[in-house]
N, C-alpha and C positions, 0 to 999 in steps of 0.2 A: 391855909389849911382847908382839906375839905369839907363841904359845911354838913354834909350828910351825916348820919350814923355810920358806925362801921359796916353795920349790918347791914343798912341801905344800899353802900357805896360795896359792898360784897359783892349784893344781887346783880349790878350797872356792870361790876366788872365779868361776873362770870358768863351775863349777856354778851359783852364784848367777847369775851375767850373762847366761845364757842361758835363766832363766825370770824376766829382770825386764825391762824395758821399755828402761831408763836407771840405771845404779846408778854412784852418786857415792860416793867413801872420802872419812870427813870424820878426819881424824889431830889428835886434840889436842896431839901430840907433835909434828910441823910446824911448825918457825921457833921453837921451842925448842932444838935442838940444831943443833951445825955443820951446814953443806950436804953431802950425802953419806954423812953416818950413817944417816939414814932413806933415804935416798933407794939403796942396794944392796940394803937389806930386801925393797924394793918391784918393784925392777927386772920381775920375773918377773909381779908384779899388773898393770901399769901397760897393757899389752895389753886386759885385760878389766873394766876403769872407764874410764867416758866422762869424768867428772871428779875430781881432786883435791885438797881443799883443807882448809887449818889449819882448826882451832878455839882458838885460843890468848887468842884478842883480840876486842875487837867489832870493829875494823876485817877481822879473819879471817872472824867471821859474817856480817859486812856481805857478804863474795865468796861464802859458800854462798849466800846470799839469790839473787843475782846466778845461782848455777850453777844452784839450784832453780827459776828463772824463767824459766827459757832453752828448758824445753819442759816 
């Protein structure tokens, strides 16, 4: 887990998002635990990523393939 605040780890991303192009969070921890545990973490990132997605599974890689394709 990130050790930051949400709030912290908000700011870090939306630095990054605003000298990238397109920036995707790829979460290995995604569909391993209840719905909701991850997902307050995130609340405050989820403005500055264009997409979301597990790595848990090859069916989870299969949808980055899909996110990375898309532009």
């Amino acid at each position: 887990f990130d050790t930051a605040s949400p709030v912290e780890l908000a700011a870090q991303v939306e630095m990054i998002q605003r000298k990238s192009k397109r920036l995707i969070w790829v979460n290995p921890l995604l569909g391993r635990y209840e719905e909701g545990f991850i997902d307050d973490k995130m609340a405050p990132v989820l403005p500055y990523i264009d997409g979301y997605t597990s790595a848990h599974t090859l069916e989870s890689l299969k949808q980055l393939e899909k996110e990375l394709i898309m532009n």
